[in-house]
C-alpha positions as CSV (number, residue, x, y, z in Angstrom):
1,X,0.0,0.0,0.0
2,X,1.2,2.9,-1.0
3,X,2.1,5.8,1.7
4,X,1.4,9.7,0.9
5,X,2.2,12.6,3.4
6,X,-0.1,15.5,3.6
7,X,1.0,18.5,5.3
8,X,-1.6,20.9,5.4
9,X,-2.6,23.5,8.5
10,X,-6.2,23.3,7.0
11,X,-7.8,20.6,9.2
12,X,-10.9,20.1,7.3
13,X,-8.8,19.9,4.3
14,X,-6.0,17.5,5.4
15,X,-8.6,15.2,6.7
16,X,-10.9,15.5,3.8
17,X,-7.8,14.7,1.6
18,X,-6.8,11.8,4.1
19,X,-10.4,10.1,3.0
20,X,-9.8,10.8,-1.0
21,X,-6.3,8.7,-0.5
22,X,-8.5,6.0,1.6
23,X,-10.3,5.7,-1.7
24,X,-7.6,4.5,-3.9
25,X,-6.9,2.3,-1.3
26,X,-3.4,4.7,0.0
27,X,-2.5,5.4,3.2
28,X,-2.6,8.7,4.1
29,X,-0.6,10.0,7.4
30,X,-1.5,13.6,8.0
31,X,0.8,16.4,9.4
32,X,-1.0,20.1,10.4
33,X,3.0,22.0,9.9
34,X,6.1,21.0,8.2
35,X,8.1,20.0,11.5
36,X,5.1,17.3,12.3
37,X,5.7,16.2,8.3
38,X,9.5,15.9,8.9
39,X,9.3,13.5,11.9
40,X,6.5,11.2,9.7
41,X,9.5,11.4,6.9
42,X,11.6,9.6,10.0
43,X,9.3,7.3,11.2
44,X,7.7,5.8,8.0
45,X,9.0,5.1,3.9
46,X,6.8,7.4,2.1
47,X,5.9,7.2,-1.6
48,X,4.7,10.8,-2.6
49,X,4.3,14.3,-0.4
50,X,1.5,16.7,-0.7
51,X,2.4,20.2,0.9
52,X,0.0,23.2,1.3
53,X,1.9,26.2,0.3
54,X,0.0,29.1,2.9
55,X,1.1,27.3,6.3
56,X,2.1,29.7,9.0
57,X,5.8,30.2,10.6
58,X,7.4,27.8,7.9
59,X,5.4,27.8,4.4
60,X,5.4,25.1,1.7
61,X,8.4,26.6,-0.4
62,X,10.7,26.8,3.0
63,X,9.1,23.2,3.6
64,X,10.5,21.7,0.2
65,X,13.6,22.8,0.6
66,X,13.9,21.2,3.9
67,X,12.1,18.4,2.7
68,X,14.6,18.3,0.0
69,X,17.9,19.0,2.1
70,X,17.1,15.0,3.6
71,X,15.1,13.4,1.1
72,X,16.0,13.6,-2.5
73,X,13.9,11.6,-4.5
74,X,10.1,11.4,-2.7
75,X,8.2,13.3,-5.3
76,X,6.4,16.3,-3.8
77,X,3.3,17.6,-5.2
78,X,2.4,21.4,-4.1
79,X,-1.3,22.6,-2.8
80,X,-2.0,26.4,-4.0
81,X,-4.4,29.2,-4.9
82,X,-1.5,30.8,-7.1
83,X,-1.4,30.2,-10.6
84,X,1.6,32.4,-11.0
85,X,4.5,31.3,-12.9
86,X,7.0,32.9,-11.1
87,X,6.1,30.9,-8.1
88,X,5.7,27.7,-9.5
89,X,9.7,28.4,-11.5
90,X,10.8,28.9,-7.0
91,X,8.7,26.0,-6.1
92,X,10.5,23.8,-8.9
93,X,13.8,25.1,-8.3
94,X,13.7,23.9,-4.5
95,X,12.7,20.9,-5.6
96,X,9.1,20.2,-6.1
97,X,8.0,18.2,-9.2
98,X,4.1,19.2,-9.4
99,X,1.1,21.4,-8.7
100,X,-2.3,21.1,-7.6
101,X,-4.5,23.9,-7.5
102,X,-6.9,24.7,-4.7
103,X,-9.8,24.7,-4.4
104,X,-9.0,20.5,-4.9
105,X,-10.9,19.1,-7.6
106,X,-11.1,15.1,-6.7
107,X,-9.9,13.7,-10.1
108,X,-7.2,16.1,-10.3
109,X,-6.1,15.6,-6.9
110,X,-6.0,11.9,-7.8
111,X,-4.6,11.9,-11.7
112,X,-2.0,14.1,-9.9
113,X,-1.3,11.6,-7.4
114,X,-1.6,8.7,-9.8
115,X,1.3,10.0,-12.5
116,X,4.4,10.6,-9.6
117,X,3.6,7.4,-8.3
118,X,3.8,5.8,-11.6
119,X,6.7,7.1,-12.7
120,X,8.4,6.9,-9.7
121,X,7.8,2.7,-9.8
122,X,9.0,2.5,-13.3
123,X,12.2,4.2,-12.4
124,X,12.7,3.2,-9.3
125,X,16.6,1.8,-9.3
126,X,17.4,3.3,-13.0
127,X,19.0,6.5,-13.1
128,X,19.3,8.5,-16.1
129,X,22.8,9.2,-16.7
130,X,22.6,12.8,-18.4
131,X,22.6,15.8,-16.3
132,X,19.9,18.2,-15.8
133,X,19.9,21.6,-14.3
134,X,18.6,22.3,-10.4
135,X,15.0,22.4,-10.8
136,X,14.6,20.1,-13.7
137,X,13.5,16.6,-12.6
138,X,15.0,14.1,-15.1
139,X,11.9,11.8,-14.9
140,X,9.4,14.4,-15.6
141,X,11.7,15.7,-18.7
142,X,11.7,12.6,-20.0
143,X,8.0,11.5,-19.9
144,X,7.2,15.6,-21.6
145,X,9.8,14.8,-24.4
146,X,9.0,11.5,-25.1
147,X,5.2,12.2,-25.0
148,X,5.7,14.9,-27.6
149,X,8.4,13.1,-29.9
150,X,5.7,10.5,-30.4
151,X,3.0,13.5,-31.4
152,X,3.0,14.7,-35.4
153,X,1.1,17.6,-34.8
154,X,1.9,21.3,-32.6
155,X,0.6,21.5,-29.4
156,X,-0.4,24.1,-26.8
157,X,0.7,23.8,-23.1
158,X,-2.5,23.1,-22.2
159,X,-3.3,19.7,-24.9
160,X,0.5,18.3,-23.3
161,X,-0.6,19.2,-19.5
162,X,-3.8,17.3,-19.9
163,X,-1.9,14.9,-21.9
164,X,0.7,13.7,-19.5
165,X,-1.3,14.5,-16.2
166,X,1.5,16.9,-15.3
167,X,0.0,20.5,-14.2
168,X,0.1,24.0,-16.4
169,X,3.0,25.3,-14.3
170,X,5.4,22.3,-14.6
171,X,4.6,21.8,-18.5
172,X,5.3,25.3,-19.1
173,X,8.6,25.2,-17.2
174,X,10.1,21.9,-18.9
175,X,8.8,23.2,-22.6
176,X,10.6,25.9,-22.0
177,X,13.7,23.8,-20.8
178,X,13.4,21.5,-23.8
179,X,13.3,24.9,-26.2
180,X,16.3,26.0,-24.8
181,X,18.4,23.0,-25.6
182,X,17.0,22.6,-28.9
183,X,14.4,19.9,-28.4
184,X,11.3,21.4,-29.2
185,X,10.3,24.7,-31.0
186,X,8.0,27.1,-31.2
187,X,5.4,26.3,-34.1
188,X,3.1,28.8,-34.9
189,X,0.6,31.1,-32.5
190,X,-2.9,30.5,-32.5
191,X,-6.0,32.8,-30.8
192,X,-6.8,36.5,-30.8
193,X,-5.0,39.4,-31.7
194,X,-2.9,40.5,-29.0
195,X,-3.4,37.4,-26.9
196,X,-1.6,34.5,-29.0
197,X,-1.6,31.2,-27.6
198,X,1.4,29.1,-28.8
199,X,1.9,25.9,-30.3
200,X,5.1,24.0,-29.6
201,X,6.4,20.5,-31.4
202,X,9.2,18.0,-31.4
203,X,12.4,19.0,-33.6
């Protein structure tokens, strides 16, 4: 059975999210502040993290980091309100490797879920040997790239975040990554005048 942390100060929410775990048959332990989510990290081997960003005296982006100064490779999906890109780039770069957006919607919350713990089985012992800048999970690179490789067409960010189960935020951030070293381009822009919405595909 698989074991996912939730740290959350929101009681209603942290126990409401403990039952939609209980669904899939997961085990949820529950933690109201990072320091309570840091000693379940010690006590138990857990498969994926959810943290709550808005948490008083240490907030989810301090809590990744120290999340991530122990435990390197427990996939941590983010709770927020923001949708700002910005925010999401700082949440990457300390280490997280998704979003979820609040208020939760169920099947999100659970496709979310379902895709870290996935990949993380299939790779679980195999290591990717190329090197990939801080904030740039080599897992989640891979599954974007292949995805679209396998695509003929151009694509927006939203038809490969729906796609591949990963959120806006973290699409947008590894399309951009995979333009930069010349894996994908830039195909056309599609929508209004003034407010293009662009199309990316495969080189």
């Amino acid at each position: 059975m698989e074991k996912i942390l939730i740290i959350d100060d929101n009681k209603d929410i942290l126990q409401g999210l403990g039952e939609i775990c209980k669904l899939k048959n997961w085990e949820p332990h529950l933690a109201n502040n990072v320091n309570k989510g840091l000693a379940v990290l010690k006590a138990e081997t857990i498969d994926i993290i959810i943290i709550d960003y808005h948490m008083p005296l240490i907030n989810g982006l301090i809590g990744v980091k120290k999340i991530r100064e122990i435990y390197k490779d427990i996939p941590i999906i983010v709770l927020t309100v923001d949708e700002d890109q910005e925010l999401a780039d700082k949440f990457l770069l300390a280490g997280a490797n998704d979003f979820a957006l609040k208020p939760i919607k169920i099947p999100d919350f659970l496709s979310r879920i379902s895709v870290h713990l996935r990949h993380s089985k299939v790779h679980q012992g195999h290591k990717i040997q190329q090197q990939y800048p801080k904030g740039i999970n080599e897992y989640t690179v891979e599954a974007i790239k292949e995805y679209m490789k396998n695509k003929k067409e151009a694509m927006t960010i939203d038809e490969v975040s729906e796609a591949t189960g990963y959120a806006y935020q973290t699409t947008h951030r590894y399309i951009n990554y995979l333009i930069e070293v010349n894996v994908v381009e830039i195909a056309q822009s599609i929508g209004k005048r003034g407010r293009p919405k662009q199309k990316y595909r495969y080189i």
